[in-house]
Phi, psi and omega in degrees: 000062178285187178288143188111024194276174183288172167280332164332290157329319176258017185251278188327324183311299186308287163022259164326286197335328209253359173047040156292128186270335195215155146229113166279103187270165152216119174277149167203141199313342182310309237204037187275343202275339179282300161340299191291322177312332189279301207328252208289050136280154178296344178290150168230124247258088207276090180283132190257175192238011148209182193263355183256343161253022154295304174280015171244334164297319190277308153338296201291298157313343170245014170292309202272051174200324177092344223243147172342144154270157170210135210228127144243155197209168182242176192314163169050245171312283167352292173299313140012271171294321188279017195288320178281342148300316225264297182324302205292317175291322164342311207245352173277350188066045202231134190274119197203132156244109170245104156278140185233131165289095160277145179323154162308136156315316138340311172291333196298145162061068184207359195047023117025147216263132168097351194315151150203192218216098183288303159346297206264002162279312171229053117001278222257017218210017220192126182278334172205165161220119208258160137236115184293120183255302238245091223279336187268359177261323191333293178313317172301327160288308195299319154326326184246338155313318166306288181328294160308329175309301221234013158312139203006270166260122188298180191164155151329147207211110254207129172205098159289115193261060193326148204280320161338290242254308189315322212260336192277179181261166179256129154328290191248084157312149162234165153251177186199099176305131175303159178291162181249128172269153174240119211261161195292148200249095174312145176299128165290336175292304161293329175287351160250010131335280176326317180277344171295303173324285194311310173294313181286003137309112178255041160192081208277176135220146150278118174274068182264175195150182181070169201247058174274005202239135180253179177299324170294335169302321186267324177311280169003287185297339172264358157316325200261315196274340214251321159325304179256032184037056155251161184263161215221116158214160225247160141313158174292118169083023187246007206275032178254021201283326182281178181225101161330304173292003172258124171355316163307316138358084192251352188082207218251157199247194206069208178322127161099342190282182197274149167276308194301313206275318175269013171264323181288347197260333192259347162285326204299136189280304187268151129208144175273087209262131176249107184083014171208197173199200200263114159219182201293324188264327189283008164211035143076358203135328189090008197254006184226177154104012189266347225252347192271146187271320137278127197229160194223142174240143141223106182240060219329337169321075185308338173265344169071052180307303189281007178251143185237125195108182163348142187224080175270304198214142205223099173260107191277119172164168161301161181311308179304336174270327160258027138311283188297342178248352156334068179325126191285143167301109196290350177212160176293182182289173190259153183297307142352274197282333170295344186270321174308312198277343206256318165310305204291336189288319172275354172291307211291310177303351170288288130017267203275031176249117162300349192037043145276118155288168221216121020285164160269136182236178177092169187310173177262129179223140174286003169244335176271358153290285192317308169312313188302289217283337136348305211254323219262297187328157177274183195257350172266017176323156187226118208243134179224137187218152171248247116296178193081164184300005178287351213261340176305319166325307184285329169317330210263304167218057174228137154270162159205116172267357175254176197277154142077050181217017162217109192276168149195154185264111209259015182248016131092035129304130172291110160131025170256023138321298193273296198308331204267018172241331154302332179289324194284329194273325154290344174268327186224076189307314190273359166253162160231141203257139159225137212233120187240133169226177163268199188278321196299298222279326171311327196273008191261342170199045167277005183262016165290349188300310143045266231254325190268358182251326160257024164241019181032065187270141165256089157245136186277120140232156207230131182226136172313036207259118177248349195061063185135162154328020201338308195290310161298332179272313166334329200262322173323277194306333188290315184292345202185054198296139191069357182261058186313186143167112170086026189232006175268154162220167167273082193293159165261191172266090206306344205264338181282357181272338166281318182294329157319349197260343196125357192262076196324147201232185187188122173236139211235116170236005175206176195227024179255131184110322214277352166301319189280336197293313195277336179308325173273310171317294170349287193273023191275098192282341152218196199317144160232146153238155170222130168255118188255140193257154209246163152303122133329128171261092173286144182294327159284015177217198181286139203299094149325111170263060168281323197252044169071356188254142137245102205286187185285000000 
């Protein structure tokens, strides 16, 4: 690639530099000169078989990675589709660069055959939106697409490609090396201020979330938290930010949470949110966690789009940085917050027990799947899920102690289950993943079983079938009881749709055997699905409430 190379090319360039492993892709003729540009490049071009699960393949990789996702998609329909990845990263804080293929510059405000207006599509749903006109800036936007991505609270990043502009040449190629970050150092008189703040509280909480935390970020956060006997609870769909297994653990808020998680959190004189705030799902509503006389952020987010409420001290920077400067606590905790923490700690260990003994035999109960998938799974399992109510099971009683081991869509888009366990089975060949979907959730980007078979991913999905919309027909059913309408569905026999792809399949209609069945998935050198069948929601009656799931 000497000088006069394409802008393609120097777009791939940029690519590489940033030591993006995958681009999860759907090709179209817009952006075909960017394809060819990849090809002998170090990324490697991972094809899904729609743009809404590329873009949830991309999400998923860069939630378990920390690091930008990358996605392409072409014009029009394209855009289209991955358009609910890109909201799902928006509003998840999740770092995403989508190059989108665009109409020839020439063709522009022509209604042009695929045209749309990327601005005025995702403006609001997009931390920036670049259109490459000018082939000698191109690198430097792509450079700064990247920057913005993962730049204070992350999000998406939109790079337009007119289909033209790919094929001219650069004058001057360039590489523009990522910038070196540098991490910020707390005023020590103030961080013990704080910790002072903190110490002198008699009902302190920890608030972790967003996706910064790696295994040195979480020791770090039970160093602190276990020190200083406060109890530690995550945002909605963040709760692998934590190690489980610490005395401090009280569990997780939204959908689905605990009485030990909304007594620490909706009692607390203090709280502390580390890498996340006060927002709508993690406070019910905006309506519980207001009772605190101090509330403390540590947030790289200088504007704090997303907190609401009380403000006492705002540490702009990562979890990890004021973490690490956190002063150890000169005495153990007061008798008062250990006994208070010990309490939250065994409700939450109450909570999260199905209390099935072993072996499980018998009908299929959602505590009697989970105690199995409880006991067997390893403890670095990688869980990727998409909504509904199937997903409070896994919330509930799958633990995690490692860092990065659970997607989930915290904007309650359906169907990143199976894609978001292909990026995990590509990013970590060597963990084993699991993909939980419903029936519903399934159908929205099951034709990835694909896309995961010909890249020869080892992934468990384990999929949910009630025959509906569970989550909707709950909300259905408060409002408008006994009155199904529009929430049944007719399944086909999802395990003959696995065997179709190459996937050995299994339908679970009792749970005696079924221990030995993951057990073998397990010990698998590839894929299993299991469709596990649920109490039906018939369309001529009322929501069966069997499997323990109840949405808010």
């Amino acid at each position: 690639m000497g000088v006069g190379t394409t802008v393609a090319e120097d777009i791939a360039r940029q690519i590489e530099a940033r030591g993006v492993p995958r681009v999860y892709q759907v090709p179209g003729e817009s952006f075909l000169g960017l394809l060819d540009a990849l090809r002998d490049g170090a990324p490697r071009i991972v094809t899904a078989r729609h743009e809404g699960g590329a873009g949830f393949m991309a999400l998923a990789e860069a939630r378990l990675s920390g690091e930008p996702g990358v996605a392409m998609v072409t014009r029009g329909p394209g855009a289209a589709n991955i358009s609910i990845a890109i909201h799902t990263a928006y509003q998840d804080a999740t770092p995403l660069v989508v190059f989108v293929g665009l109409i020839p510059t020439r063709e522009r405000a022509r209604e042009a055959f695929q045209e749309f207006d990327p601005h005025a599509w995702f403006g609001s749903t997009a931390k920036a939106v670049f259109v490459l006109d000018d082939p000698e800036s191109a690198a430097e936007r792509v450079a700064r697409a990247f920057d913005i991505a993962a730049a204070g609270r992350p999000g998406p990043v939109i790079v337009g490609l007119p289909e033209d502009l790919l094929a001219r040449r650069v004058a001057e190629p360039r590489t523009l090396q990522p910038p070196r970050t540098r991490s910020a150092v707390p005023d020590p008189a103030a961080m013990r201020r704080t910790a002072e703040l903190i110490a002198n509280a008699q009902r302190p909480v920890f608030v972790v979330g967003g996706d910064r935390w790696d295994a040195q970020a979480a020791a770090a956060m039970r160093r602190v938290a276990e020190d200083t006997g406060v109890p530690v609870v995550s945002d909605f769909r963040a709760h692998d930010a934590y190690p489980h297994s610490s005395p401090s653990w009280v569990g997780s808020l939204g959908y689905g949470r605990n009485d030990a998680a909304l007594a620490a959190y909706d009692e607390a004189d203090l709280v502390c949110y580390v890498g996340t705030s006060r927002k709508d799902v993690l406070s019910d509503g905006f309506t519980i966690g207001d009772r605190a006389e101090h509330v403390v952020v540590v947030h790289a987010d200088a504007e704090l789009h997303e907190h609401t409420g009380l403000l006492s001290e705002h540490w702009v920077m990562h979890p990890a940085e004021w973490l690490a400067a956190y002063p150890h606590a000169g005495e153990p905790p007061a008798a008062a917050r250990t006994e208070r923490l010990r309490r939250l700690r065994d409700g939450y260990l109450a909570w999260s027990d199905p209390g099935v003994p072993s072996p499980v035999t018998g009908a299929v109960t959602v505590e009697g799947l989970f105690a199995v998938l409880q006991r067997r799974l390893p403890t670095d399992t990688i869980v990727s899920v998409g909504a509904g109510n199937y997903v409070i099971g896994a919330l509930r009683y799958l633990h995690h102690d490692t860092p990065r081991s659970f997607v989930g869509p915290r904007n309650g888009a359906m169907g990143l289950g199976v894609p978001g366990a292909v990026a995990a089975s590509l990013l970590a060949p060597e963990r084993t993943v699991v993909a939980f979907a419903g029936d519903g959730c399934f159908g929205m980007n099951g034709q990835e079983l694909a896309t995961l078979q010909m890249y020869g991913c080892r992934v468990i999905v384990i999929l949910l079938d009630n025959g509906g919309y569970g989550t909707i027909r709950s909300h259905q059913e408060r409002a408008y009881p006994d009155r199904p309408s529009g929430t049944h569905l007719n399944n086909p026999d999802f395990a003959m749709i696995a065997r179709a792809h190459g996937i050995a399949a299994h339908t679970v209609t009792e749970l005696d055997g079924f221990e030995a069945l993951l057990d073998g998935a397990l010990a698998s050198p590839a894929s299993t699905f299991f469709t596990v069948r649920l109490p039906q929601l018939n369309a001529g009656s009322g929501l069966h409430d069997g499997t323990g799931l109840v949405a808010r």
